[in-house]
Backbone and ligand atoms as CSV (ligand in chain L), in Angstrom:
chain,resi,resn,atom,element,x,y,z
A,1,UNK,N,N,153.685,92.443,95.875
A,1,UNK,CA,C,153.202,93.275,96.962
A,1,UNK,C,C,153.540,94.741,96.676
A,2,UNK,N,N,152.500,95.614,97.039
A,2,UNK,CA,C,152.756,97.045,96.211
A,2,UNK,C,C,153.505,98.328,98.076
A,3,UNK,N,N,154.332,98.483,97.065
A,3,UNK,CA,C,155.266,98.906,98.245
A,3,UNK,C,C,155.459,100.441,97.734
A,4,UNK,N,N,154.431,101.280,98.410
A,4,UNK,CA,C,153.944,102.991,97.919
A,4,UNK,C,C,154.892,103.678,99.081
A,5,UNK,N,N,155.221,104.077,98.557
A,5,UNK,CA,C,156.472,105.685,98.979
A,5,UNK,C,C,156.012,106.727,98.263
A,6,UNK,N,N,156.046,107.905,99.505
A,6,UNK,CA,C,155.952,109.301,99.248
A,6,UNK,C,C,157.361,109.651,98.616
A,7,UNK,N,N,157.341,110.661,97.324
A,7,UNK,CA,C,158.094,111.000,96.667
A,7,UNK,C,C,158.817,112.459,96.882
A,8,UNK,N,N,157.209,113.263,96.562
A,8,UNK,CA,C,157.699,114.272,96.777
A,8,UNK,C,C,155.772,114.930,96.829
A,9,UNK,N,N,155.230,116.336,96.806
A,9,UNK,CA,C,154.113,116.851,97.025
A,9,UNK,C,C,154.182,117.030,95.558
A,10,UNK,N,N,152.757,117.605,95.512
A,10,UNK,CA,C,152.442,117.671,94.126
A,10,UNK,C,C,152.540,118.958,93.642
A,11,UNK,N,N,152.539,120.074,94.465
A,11,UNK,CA,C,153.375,121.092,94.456
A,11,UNK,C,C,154.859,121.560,93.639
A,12,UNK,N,N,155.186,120.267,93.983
A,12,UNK,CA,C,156.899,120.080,93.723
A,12,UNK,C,C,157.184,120.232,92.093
A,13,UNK,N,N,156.495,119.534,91.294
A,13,UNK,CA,C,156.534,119.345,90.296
A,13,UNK,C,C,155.194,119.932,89.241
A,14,UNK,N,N,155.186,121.398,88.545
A,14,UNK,CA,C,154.766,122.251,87.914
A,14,UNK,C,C,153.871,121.755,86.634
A,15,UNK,N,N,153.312,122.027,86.178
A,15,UNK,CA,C,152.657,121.533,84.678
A,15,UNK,C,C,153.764,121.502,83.810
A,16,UNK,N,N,153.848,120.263,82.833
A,16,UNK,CA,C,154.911,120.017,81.912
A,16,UNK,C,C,156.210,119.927,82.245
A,17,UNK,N,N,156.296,119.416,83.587
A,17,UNK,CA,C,157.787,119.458,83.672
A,17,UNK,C,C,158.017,118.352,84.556
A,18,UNK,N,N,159.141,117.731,84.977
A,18,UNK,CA,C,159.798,116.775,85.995
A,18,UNK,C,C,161.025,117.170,86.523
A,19,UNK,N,N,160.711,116.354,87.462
A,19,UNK,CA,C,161.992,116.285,88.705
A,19,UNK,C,C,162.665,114.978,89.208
A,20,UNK,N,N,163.552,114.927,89.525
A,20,UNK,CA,C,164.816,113.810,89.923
A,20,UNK,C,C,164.407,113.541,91.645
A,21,UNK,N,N,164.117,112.263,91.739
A,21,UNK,CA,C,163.267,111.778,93.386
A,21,UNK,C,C,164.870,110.439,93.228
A,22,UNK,N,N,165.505,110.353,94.407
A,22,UNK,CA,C,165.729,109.147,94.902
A,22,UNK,C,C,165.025,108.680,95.878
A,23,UNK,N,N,164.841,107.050,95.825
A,23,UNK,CA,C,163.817,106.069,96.859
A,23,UNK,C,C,164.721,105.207,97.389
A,24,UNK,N,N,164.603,105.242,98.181
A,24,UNK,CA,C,165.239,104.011,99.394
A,24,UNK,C,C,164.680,102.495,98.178
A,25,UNK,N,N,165.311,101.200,97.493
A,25,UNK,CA,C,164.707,100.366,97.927
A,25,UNK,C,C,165.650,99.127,98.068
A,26,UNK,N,N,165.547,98.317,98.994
A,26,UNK,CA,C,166.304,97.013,99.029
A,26,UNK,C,C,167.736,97.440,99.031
A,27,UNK,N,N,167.993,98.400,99.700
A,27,UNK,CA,C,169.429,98.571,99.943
A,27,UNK,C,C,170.159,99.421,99.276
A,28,UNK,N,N,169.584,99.993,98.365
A,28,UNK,CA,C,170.231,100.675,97.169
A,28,UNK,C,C,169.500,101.826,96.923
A,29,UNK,N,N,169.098,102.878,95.966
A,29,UNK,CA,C,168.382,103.567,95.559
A,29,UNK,C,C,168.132,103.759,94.711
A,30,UNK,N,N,166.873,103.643,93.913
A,30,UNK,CA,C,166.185,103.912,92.996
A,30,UNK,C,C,165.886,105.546,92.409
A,31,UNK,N,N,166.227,105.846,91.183
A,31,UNK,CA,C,166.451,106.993,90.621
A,31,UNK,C,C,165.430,107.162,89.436
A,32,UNK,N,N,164.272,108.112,89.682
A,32,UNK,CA,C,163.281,108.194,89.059
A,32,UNK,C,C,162.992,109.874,88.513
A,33,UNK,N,N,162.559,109.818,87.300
A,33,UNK,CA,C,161.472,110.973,87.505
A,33,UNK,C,C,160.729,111.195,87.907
A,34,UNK,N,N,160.134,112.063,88.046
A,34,UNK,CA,C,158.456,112.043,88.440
A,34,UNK,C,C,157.788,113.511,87.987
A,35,UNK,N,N,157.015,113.017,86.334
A,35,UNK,CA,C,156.715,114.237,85.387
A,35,UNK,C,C,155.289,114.067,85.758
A,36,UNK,N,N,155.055,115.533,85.377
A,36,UNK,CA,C,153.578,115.933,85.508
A,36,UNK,C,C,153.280,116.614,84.080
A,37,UNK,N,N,152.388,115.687,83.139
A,37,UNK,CA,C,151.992,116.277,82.193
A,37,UNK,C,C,150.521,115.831,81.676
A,38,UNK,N,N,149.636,117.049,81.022
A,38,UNK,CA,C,148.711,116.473,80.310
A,38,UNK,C,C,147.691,116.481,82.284
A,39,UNK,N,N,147.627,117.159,83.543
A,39,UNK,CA,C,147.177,116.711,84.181
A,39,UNK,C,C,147.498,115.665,85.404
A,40,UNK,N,N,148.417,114.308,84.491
A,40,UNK,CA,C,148.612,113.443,85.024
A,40,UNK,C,C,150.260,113.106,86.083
A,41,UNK,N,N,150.040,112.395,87.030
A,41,UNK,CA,C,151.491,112.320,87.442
A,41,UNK,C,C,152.220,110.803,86.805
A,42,UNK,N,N,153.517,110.635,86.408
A,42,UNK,CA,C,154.238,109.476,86.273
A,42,UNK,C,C,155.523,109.313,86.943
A,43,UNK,N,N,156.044,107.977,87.121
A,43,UNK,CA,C,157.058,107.815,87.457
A,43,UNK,C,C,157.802,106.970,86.396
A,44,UNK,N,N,159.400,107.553,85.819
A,44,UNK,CA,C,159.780,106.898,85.043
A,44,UNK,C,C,161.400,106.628,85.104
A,45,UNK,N,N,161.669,105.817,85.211
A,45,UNK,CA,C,163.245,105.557,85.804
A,45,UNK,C,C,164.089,106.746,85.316
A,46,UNK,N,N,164.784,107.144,85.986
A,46,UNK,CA,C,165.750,108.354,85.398
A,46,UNK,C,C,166.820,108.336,84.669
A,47,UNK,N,N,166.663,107.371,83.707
A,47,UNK,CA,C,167.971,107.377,82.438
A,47,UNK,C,C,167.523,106.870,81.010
A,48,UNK,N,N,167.671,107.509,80.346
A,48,UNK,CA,C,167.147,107.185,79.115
A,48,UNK,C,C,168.030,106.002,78.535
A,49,UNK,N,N,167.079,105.143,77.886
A,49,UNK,CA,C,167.808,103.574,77.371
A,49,UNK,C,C,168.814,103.712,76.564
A,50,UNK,N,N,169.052,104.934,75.857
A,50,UNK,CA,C,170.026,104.997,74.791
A,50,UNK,C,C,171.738,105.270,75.390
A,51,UNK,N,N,171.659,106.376,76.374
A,51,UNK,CA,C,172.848,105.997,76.983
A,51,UNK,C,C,172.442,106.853,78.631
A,52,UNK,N,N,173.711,106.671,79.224
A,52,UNK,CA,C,173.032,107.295,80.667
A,52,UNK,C,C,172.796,108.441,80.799
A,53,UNK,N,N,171.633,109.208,80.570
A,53,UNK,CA,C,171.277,110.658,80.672
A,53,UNK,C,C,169.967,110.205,81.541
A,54,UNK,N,N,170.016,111.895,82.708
A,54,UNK,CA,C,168.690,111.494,83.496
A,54,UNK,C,C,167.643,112.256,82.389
A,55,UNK,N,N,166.900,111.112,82.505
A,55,UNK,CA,C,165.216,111.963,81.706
A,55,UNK,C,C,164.757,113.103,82.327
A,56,UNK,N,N,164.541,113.940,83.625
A,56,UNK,CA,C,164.324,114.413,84.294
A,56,UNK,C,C,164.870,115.810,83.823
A,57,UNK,N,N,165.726,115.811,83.408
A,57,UNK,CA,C,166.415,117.115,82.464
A,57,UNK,C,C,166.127,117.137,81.250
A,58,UNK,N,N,164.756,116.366,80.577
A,58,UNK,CA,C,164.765,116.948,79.331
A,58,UNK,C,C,163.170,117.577,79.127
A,59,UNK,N,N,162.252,117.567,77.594
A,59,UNK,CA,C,161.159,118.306,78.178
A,59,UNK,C,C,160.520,117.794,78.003
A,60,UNK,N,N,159.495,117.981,78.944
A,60,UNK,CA,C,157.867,117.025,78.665
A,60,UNK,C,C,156.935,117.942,78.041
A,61,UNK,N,N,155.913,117.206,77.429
A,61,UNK,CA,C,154.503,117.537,76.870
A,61,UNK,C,C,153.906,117.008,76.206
A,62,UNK,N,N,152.517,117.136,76.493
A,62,UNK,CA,C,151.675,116.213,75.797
A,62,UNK,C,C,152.041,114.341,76.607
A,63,UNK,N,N,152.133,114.134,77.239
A,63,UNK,CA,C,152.157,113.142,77.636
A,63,UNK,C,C,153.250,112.078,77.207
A,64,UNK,N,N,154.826,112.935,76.886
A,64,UNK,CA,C,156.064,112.952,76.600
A,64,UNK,C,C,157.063,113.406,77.161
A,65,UNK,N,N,158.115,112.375,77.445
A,65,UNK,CA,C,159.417,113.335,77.710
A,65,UNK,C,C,160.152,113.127,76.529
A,66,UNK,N,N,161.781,114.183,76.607
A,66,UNK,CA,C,162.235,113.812,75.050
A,66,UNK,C,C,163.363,114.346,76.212
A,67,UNK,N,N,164.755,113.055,75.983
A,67,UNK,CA,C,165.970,113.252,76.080
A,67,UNK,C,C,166.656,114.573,75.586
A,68,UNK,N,N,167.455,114.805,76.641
A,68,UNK,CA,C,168.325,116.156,75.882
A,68,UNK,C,C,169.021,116.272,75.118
A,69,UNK,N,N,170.156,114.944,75.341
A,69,UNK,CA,C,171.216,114.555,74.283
A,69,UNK,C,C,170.703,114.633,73.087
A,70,UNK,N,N,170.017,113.469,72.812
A,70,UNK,CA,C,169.717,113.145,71.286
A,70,UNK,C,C,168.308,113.187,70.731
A,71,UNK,N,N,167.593,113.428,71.599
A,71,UNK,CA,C,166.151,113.812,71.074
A,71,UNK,C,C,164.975,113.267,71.296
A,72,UNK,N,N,165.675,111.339,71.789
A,72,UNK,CA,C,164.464,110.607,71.934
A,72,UNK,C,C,163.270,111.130,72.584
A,73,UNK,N,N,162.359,110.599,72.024
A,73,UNK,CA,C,161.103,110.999,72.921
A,73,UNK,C,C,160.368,109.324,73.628
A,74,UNK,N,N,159.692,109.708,74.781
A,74,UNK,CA,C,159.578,108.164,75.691
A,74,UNK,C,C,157.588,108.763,76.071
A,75,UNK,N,N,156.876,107.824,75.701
A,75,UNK,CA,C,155.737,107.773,76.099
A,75,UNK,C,C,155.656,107.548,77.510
A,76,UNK,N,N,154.820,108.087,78.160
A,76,UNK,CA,C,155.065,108.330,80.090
A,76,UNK,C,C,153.949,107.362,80.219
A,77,UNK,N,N,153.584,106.779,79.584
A,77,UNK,CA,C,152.426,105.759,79.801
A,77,UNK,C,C,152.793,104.497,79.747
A,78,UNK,N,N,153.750,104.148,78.913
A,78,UNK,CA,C,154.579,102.480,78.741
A,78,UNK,C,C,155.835,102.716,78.616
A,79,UNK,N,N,156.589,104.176,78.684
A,79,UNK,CA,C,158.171,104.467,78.627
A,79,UNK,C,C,158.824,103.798,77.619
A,80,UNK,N,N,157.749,103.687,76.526
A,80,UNK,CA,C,158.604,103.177,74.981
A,80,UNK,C,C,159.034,104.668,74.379
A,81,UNK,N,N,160.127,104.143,73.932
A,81,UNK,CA,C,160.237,105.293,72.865
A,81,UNK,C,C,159.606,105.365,71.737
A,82,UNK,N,N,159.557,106.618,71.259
A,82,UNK,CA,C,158.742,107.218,70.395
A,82,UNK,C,C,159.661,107.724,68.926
A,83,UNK,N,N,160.540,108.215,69.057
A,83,UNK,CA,C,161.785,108.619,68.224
A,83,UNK,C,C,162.870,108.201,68.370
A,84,UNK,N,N,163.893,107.813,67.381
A,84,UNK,CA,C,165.136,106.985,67.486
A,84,UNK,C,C,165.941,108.012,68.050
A,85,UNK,N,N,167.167,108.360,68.580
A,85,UNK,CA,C,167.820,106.814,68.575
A,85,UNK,C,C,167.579,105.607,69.501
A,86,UNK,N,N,167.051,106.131,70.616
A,86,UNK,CA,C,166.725,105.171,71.741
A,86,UNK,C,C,165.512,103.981,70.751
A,87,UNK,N,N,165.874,102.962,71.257
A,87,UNK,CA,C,164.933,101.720,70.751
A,87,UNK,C,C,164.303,101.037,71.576
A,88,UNK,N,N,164.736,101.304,72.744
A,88,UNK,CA,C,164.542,100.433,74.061
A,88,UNK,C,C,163.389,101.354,75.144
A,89,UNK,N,N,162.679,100.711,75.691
A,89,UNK,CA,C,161.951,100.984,76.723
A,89,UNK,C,C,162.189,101.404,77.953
A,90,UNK,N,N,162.009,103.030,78.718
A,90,UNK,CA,C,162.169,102.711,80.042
A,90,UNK,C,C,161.476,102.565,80.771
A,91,UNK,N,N,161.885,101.229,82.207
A,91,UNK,CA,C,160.948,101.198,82.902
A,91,UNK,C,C,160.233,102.899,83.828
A,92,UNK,N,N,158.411,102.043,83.807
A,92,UNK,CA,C,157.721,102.561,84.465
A,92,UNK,C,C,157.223,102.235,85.708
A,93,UNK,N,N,156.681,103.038,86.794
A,93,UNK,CA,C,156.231,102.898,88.025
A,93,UNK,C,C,155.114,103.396,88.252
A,94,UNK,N,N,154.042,102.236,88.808
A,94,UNK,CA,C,152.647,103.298,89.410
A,94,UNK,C,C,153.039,104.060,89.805
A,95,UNK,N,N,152.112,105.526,89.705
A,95,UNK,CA,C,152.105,106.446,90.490
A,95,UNK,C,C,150.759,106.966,90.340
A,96,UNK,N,N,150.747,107.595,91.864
A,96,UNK,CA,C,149.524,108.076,92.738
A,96,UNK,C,C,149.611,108.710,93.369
A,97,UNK,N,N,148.620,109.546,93.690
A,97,UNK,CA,C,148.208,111.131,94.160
A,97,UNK,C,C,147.498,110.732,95.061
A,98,UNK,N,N,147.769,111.381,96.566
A,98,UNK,CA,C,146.609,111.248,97.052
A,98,UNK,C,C,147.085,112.746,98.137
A,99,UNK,N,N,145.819,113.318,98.382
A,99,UNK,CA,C,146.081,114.949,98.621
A,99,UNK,C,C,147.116,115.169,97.735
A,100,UNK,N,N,148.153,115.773,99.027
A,100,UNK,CA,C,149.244,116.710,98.314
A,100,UNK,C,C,150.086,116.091,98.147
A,101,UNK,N,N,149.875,114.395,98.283
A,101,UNK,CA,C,151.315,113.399,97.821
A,101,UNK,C,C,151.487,113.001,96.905
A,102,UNK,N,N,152.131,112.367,96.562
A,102,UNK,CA,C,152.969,111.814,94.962
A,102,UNK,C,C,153.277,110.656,95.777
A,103,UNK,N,N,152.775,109.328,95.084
A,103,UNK,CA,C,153.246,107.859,95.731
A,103,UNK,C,C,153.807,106.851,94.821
A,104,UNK,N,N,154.700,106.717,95.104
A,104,UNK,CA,C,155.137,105.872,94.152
A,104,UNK,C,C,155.173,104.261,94.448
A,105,UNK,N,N,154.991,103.366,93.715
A,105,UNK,CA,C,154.918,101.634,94.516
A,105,UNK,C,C,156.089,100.955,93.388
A,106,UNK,N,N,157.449,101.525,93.839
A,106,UNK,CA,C,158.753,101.137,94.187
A,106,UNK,C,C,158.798,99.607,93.938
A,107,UNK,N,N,157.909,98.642,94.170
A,107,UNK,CA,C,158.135,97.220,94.445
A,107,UNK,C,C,158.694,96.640,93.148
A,108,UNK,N,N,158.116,97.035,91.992
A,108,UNK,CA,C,158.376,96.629,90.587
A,108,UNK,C,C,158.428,97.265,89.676
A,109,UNK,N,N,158.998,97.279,88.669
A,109,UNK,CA,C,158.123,98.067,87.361
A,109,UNK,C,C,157.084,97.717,86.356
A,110,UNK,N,N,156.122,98.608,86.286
A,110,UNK,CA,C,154.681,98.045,85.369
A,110,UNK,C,C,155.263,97.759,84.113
A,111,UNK,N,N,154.552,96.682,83.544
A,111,UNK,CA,C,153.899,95.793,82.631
A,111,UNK,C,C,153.165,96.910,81.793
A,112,UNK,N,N,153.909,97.556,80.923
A,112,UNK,CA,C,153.227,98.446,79.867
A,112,UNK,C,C,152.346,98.153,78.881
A,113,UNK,N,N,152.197,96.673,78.851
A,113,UNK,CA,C,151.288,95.962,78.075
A,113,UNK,C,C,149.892,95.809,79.106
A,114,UNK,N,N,150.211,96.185,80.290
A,114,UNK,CA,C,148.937,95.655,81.275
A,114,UNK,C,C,147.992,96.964,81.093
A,115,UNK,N,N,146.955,96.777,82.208
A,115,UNK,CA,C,146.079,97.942,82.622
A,115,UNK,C,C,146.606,98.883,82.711
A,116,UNK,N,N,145.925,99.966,82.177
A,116,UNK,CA,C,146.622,101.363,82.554
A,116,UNK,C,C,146.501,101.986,83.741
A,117,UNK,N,N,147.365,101.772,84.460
A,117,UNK,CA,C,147.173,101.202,86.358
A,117,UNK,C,C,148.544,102.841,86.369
A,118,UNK,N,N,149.042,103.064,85.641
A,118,UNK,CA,C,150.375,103.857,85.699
A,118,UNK,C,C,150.443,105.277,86.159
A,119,UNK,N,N,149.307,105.538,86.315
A,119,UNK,CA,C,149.292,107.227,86.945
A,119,UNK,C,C,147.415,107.370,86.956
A,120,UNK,N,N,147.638,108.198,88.006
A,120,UNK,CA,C,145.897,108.896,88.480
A,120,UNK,C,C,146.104,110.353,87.805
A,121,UNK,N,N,144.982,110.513,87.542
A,121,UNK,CA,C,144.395,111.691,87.170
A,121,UNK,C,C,144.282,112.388,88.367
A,122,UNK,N,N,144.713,113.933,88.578
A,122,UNK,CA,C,145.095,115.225,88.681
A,122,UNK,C,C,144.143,116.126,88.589
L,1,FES,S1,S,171.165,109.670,75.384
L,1,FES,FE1,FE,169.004,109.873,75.269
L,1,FES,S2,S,168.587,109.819,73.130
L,1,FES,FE2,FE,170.746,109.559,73.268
């Protein structure tokens, strides 16, 4: 069941860059980015797989973020990495625009092998 939360406006977050959103879910809170690049909006958990750094502090482009620490770079489309050292995947979250919102559907994380269901066009 797709469970969409407003994040933040689309305002909020500039060409090529991201920001740090906490979400209410199931008791706890969920700690995400939410980059705008290439046009598009994503949501991508806020710690890079290699060790705990928020992604949200490092830089995007081209339809990339790249950790600060060590360099990895994470595709915003399936949150695989792209450059070592990270090897591991971070999870991703639909995200959707509608006016001036940013929505995120919190319920799960996408299936990077599925439809490219992961962000609307901008
Ligand atoms: S902590 Fe992100 S690449 Fe090392």
């Amino acid at each position: 069941m797709s469970t969409l939360v407003r994040v933040c406006s689309v305002d909020d977050v500039p060409p090529e860059s991201a920001i740090p959103v906490e979400v209410p879910r199931n008791g706890s809170r969920l700690e995400l980015a939410i980059v705008h690049s290439n046009g598009v909006f994503y949501a991508i958990y806020d710690e890079c797989s290699h060790a705990q750094i928020p992604l949200s502090e490092g830089d995007v482009g081209e339809g990339e973020i790249e950790c600060y620490l060590h360099g990895s770079r994470f595709d915003l489309r399936t949150g695989e990495p792209i450059g070592l050292p990270a090897t591991e995947p971070v999870p991703i979250y639909r995200c959707l625009v509608e006016g001036n919102d940013v929505l995120v559907d919190v319920s799960a994380p996408l299936d990077p092998t599925a439809a490219p269901t992961y962000a609307q066009e901008f």
